[in-house]
N, C-alpha and C positions, 0 to 999 in steps of 0.2 A: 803612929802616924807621923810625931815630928822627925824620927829618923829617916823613913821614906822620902821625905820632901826635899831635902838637896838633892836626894838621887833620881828624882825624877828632873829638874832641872840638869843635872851631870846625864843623864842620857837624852833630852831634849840636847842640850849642847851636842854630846856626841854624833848625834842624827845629824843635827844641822849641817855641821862643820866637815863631817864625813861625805854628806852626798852633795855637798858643794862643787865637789870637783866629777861629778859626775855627766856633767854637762860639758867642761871640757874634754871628755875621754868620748864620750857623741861624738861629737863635733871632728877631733883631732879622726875617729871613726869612719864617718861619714864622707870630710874632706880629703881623706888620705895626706893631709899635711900638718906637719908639725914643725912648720919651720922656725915661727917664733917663741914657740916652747926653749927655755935655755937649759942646757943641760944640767951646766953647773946649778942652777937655780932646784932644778930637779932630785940631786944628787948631793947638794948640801941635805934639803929639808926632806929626803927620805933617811938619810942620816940620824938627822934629828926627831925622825917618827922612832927612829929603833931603838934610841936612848928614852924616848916615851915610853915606850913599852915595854923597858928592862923596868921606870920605875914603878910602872902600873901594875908590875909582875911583882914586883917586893912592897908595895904597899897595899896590895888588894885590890886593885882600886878599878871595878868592873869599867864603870862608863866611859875612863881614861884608857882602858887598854882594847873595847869595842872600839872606840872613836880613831883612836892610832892604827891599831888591825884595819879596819876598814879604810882609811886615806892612806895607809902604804899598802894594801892593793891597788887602788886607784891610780894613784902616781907612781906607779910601776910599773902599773899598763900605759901609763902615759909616757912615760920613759920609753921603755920596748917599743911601744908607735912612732915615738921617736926616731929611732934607731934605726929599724926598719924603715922608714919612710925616708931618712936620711941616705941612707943603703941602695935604696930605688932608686932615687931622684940622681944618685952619680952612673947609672948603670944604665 
């Protein structure tokens, strides 16, 4: 039981922090605007999910490499809306 219990807080974390951004991928959805999404902003910290997920992949480490798979889905489709939206809006 006491090895359980960090990892239920490590996929409590994971959950939380993952569908955070799910409400901006709605939204960005919804409004067909993504104007004040910045890309660079975007494209550093998906970056930084993929070095998450090389070390979650060599340390084992389920709830860190759930939680990083899931928010670089997310901000990737928010990127791509991005993009696309950006693409429209000159056209």
């Amino acid at each position: 039981m006491n090895d359980l219990f960090p990892d239920i807080f490590g996929f409590l974390a994971a959950l939380l922090t993952s569908i955070a951004f799910l409400p901006q991928v709605i939204k960005i959805w919804k409004t067909k605007n993504a104007e004040d999404i910045s890309i660079t902003m975007l494209v550093i910290f998906i970056s930084g999910l993929l070095f998450w997920i090389i070390y979650a992949i060599k340390k084992n480490d389920l709830p860190v490499l759930l939680a990083n798979l899931t928010t670089l889905v997310l901000n990737s489709i928010i990127l791509g809306l991005k993009l696309v939206y950006k693409v429209k809006s000159k056209i």
